[in-house]
N, C-alpha and C positions, 0 to 999 in steps of 0.2 A: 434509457441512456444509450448512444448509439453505436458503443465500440460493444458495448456489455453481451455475453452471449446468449443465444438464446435458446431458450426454455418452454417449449407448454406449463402455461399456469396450472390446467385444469384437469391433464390427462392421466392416468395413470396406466402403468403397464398392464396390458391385456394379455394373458397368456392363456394360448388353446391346449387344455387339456385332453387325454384321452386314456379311457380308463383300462386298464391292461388286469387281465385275468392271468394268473398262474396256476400250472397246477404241480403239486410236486407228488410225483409218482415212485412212491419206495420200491424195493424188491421184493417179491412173496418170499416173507417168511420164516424159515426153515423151518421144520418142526423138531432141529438140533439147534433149539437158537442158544448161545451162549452171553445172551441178557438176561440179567438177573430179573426179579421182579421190583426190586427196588430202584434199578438203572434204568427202567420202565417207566417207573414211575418218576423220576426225578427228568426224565426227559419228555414227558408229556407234561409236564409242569412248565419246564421251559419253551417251551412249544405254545403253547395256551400263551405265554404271557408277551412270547413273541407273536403270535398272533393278532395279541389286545393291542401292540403296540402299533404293528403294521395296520389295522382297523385306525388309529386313531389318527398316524400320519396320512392316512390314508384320506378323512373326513377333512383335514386341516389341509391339503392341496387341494381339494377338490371344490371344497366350501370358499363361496368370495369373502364372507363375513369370516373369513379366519383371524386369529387373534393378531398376525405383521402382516403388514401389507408395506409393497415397493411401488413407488411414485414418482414425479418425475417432478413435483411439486411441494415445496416444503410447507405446504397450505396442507394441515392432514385433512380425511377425509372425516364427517362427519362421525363421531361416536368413537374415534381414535384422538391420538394424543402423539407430537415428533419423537422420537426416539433419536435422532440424530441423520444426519448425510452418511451413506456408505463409503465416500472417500474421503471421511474427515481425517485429517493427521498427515496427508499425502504430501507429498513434495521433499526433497534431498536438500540439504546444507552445503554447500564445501566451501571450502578454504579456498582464497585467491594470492596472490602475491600482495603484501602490504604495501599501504601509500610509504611515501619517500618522508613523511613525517608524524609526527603525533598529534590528533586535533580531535575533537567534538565540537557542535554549535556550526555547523559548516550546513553549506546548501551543494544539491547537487542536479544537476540538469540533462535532458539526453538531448542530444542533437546527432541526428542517426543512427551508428554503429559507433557513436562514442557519448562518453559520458563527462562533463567537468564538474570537476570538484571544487570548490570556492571557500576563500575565507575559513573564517572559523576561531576555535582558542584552544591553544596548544603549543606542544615545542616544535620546534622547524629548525636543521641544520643542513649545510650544503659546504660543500669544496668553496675553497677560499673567504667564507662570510662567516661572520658570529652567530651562535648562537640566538635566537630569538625564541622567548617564551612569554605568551602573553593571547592579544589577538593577533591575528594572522591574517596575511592579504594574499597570500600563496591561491593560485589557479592552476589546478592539474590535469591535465587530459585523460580518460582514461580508453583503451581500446578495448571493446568487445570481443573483438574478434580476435584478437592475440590473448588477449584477459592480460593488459598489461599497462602501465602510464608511458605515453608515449614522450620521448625524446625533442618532440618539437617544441620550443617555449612559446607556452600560450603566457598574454600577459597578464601580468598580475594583479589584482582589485587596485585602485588610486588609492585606497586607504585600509590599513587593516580592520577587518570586520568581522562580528559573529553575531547570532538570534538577529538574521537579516531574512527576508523573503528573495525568490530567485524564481525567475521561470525562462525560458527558451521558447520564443514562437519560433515557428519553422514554416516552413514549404518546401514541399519536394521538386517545384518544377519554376522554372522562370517564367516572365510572361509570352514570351513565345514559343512556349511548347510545342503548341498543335502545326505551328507552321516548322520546327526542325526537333523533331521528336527524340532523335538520336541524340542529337546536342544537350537538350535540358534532360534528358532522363537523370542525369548523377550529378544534375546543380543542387545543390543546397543553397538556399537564403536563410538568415534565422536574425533575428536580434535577442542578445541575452539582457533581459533586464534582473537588478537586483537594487534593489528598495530598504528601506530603514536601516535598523540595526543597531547596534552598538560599535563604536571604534575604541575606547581605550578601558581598560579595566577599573572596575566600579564607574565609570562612567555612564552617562544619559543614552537616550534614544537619538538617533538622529533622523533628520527627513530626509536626505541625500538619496538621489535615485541614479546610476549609472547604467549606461547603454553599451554592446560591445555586438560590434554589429560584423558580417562577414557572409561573404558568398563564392559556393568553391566554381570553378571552370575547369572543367576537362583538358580545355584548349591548353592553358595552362600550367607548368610544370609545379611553379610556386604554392599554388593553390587548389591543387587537384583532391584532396581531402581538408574534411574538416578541419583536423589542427594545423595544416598548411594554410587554409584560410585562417583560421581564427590568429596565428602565430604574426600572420601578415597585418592586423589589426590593433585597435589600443579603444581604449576606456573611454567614450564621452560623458558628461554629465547630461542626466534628464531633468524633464522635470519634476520639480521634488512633491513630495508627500507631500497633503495637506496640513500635515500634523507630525511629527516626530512619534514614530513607533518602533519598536522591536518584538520580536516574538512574533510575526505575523506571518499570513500566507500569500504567498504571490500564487495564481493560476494563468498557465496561458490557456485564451480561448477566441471562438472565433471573435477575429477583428481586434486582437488586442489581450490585454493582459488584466485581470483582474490581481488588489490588493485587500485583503478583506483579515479585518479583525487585528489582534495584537495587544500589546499592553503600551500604554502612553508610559510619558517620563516619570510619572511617580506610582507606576505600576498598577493602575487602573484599567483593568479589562477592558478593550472597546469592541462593539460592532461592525464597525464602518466595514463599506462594503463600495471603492472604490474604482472604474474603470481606463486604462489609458489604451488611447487608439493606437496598433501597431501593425504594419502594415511590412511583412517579411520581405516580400519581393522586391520593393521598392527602398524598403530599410528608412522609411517613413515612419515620425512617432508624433503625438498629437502633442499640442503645446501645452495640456495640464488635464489633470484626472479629473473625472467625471462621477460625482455620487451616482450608486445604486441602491437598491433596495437593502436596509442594514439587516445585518443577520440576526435571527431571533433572539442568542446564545452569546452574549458578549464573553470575548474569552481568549485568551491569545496561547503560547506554546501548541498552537495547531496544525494540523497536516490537513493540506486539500490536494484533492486530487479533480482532475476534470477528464473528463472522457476523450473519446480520441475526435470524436467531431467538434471538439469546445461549446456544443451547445449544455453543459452542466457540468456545475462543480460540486465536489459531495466537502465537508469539512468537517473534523473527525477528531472528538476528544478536547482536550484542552483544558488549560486551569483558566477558572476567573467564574462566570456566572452569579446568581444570586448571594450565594452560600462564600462564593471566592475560596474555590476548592476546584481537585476534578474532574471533570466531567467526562460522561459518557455520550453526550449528545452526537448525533450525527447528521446534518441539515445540508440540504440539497439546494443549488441556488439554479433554477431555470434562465439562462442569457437573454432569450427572447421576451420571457414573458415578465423579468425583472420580479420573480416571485423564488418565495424559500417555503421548501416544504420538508417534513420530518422523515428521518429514515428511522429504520430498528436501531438502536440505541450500540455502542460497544457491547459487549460483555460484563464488561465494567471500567469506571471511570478510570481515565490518565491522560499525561499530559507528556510532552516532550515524547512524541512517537515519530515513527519515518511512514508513510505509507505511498505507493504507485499501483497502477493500473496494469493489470499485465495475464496474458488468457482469456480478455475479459471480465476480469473479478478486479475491484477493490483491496489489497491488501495493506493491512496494515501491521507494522511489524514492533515488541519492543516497547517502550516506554517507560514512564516513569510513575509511579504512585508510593503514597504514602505508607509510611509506618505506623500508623496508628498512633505515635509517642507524638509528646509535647517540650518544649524547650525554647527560652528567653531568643527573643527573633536576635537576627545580626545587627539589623538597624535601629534598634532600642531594644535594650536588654531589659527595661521595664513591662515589656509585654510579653507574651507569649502566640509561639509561631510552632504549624503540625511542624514537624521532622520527615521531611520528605524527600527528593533524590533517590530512592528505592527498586532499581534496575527490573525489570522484567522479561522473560523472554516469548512469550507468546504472540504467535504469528497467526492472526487470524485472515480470511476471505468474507467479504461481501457478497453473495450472492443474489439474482436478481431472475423473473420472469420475462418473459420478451414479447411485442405479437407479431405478428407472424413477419413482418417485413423486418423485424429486428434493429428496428430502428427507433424505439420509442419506448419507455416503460408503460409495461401492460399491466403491472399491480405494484402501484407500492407495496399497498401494505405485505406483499411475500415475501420481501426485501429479508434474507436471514445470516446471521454471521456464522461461518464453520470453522473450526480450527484447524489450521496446515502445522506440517511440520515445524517444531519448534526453534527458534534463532538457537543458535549452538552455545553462545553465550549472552548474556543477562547484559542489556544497555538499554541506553535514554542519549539524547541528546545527540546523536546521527545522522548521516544523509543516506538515504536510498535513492535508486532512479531500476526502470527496467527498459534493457532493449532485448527486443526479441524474444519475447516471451521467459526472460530470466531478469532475477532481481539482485540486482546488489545493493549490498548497505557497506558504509565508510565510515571507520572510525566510531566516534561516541565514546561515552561516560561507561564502565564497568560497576562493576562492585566497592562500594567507596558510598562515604556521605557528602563529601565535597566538593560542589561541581565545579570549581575552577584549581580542583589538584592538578596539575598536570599528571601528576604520579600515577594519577587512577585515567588517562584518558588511553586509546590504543589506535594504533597505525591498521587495525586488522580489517582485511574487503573479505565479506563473504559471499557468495553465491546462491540461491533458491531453485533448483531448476525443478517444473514443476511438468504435470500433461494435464491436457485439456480435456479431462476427462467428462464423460456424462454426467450432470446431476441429477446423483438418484437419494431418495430418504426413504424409512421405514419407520413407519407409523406401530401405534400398536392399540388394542381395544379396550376404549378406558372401561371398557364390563371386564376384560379380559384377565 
């Protein structure tokens, strides 16, 4: 995949040793020596066994067949077994200034050095307006670079909406770049789609797709950044779903935006794996979606992410499948060749997570799984339905091989998940986005069994700042 970093699949660290003699040369003697012979003896013992030891660390560097070995490839070496990545756990948490209301079920999109926040279910209050708790059509800007939500009103969704799909195509350059290079360097084009959802509480899916289209100009005072564009702009209607979904994933990639998977109106997992033509520069969109190839894994509350060339999207987790549970599945859709192939699976299954691309890696952050307990569903209390909504906080990476032009996966199957730092608090049901090699997540579901408490949702942004370290593992000898 072709943002992913790269890696030798097959190399391992070679290190030139060289074997070093010491000699340790005492003093002669005395023949007034005031060592006992017992202090003799207990120090040639130590000696001896420091010896044995220094002998055996000695055999263990020297020896390639040593019982750890460090690699650069999470593929061990033959007659070894993974022990883990040497920078598992890596990455810092903090705290950001909170959004201006309380929400989960929200989507979140980057469009440069900023990030919107959309929709969602939750409380919303502002100077002079009522109170509103429910769904939410609230659009927030947020700035990177200040780490703050910016002051210009971006507008608001036409309808209030939450378990919607969202994606942002972008381009960084107009069509006339190459001939005023200075001019288009800091134009931005994007159109923000965002597709299904839900609008009112307990209510259906809907197919509603809207468009919110915007391009900044330097020349420009009004429009010289992003929320100065997008503030200057308002909501079109696209065109809509094939079908009324919610729960689903929007990806943008090249030539457009893919909508893939979800739950229909009476909560039936689906596949579909639909694409609309989008075309940033021109703020062009195609007259209606176009089947693709459906995903193996029907399933919806899922996170996709697509790499930064849009040629593959990964999509990760999700309830629904066979069982209509779970899942850990993690399935890779190829744009070109309209093919899905398997990755290494989660850790373990969940649904309602946040995941973004960021250093390169896959991350996915949080989620939601079950409790193992049982209890009469909402919707007929003659049945029985798992007890699930169960917060997590685990932030895991995707890691991945490369070859050498790093433009391409070199091996699936090394594809491995490592564990980062952990989210600082335990949610489901959030948005993440990363720019600049940092992730933030928004809001979401805490601690609580209820997901449309408002009482249990929070206003809290955190931050992941992570480095782009080497991936190295350590194998060890399954004789050993």
């Amino acid at each position: 995949m072709a943002s992913l970093r790269s890696a030798s699949a097959s190399h391992a660290l070679e290190t030139e040793h060289e074997s070093v003699t010491v000699s340790l040369a005492g003093r002669p003697r005395s023949d007034r020596s005031c060592v006992s012979p017992a202090a003799t003896f207990v120090i040639s013992v130590v000696a001896l066994i420091l010896a044995i030891i220094g002998l055996a660390l000695g055999i263990a560097f020297l020896n390639p067949r040593s019982d750890i070995v460090i690699t650069r490839s999470p593929v061990p070496p033959a007659g070894y077994k993974k022990l883990g990545a040497l920078h598992a756990g890596d990455g810092e948490w903090v705290r950001k200034p909170g959004m201006p209301l309380l929400a989960s079920d929200m989507q979140a999109v980057t469009i440069a050095d900023t990030i919107l926040v959309m929709g969602g279910f939750g409380l919303r209050t502002s100077a002079g307006a009522s109170k509103v708790e429910g769904p939410l059509n609230a659009t927030l800007a947020f700035d990177s670079v200040y780490e703050r939500f910016n002051d210009e009103a971006v507008p608001d969704l036409p309808n209030p909406l939450f378990r919607f799909g969202a994606a942002a195509v972008v381009s960084p350059r107009n069509p006339d770049a190459l001939a005023t290079p200075a001019a288009a360097a800091h134009r931005i084009d994007t159109v923000v789609v965002v597709a299904g959802g839900v609008t009112v509480t307990g209510g259906q899916a809907t197919d509603a797709v809207w468009l919110l289209k915007a391009s900044t100009d330097p020349s420009n005072p009004s429009a010289d950044t992003v929320t100065e564009a997008l503030s200057s702009s308002s909501w079109i209607s696209g065109p809509p779903l094939p079908l009324a979904t919610s729960d689903l994933a929007l990806a943008a990639v090249d030539g457009g935006v893919l909508a893939i998977g979800g739950l229909d109106a009476n909560y039936n997992p689906l596949s579909w794996n639909w694409f609309l033509a989008v075309d940033p520069v021109s703020r062009a969109v195609g007259t209606a979606w176009e089947p693709r190839q459906a995903m193996p894994t029907a399933r919806g509350d899922i996170a996709a992410v697509a790499d930064a060339a849009g040629g593959h999207v990964m999509v990760l987790g999700g309830w629904g499948g066979a069982d209509l549970a779970f899942q850990a599945a993690v399935e890779s859709f190829d744009v070109a060749r309209n093919t899905w192939q398997s990755l290494a699976p989660l850790p373990y299954a969940r649904g309602d997570k946040a995941a973004a691309l960021s250093l390169g890696h896959v991350v996915t952050v949080g989620g939601e799984v079950t409790s193992g307990l049982s209890a009469p569903c909402d919707f007929d209390p003659s049945q029985t339905c798992a007890v699930n909504e169960v917060p997590v906080h685990d932030t895991e990476a995707l890691l991945f091989d490369f070859d050498a032009s790093a433009t391409r996966l070199h091996s699936v199957e090394q594809a491995t998940w490592e564990p980062k730092a952990p989210h600082p608090s335990a949610r489901f049901r959030f948005a993440a986005a990363a720019v600049n090699g940092v992730i933030y997540t928004f809001g979401g579901h805490g601690e609580g069994s209820d997901a449309l408490a408002t009482a249990l949702v929070t206003d809290e942004v955190w931050a992941l700042f992570d480095v782009n370290s080497v991936d190295l593992w350590a194998h060890t000898s399954v004789s050993g």
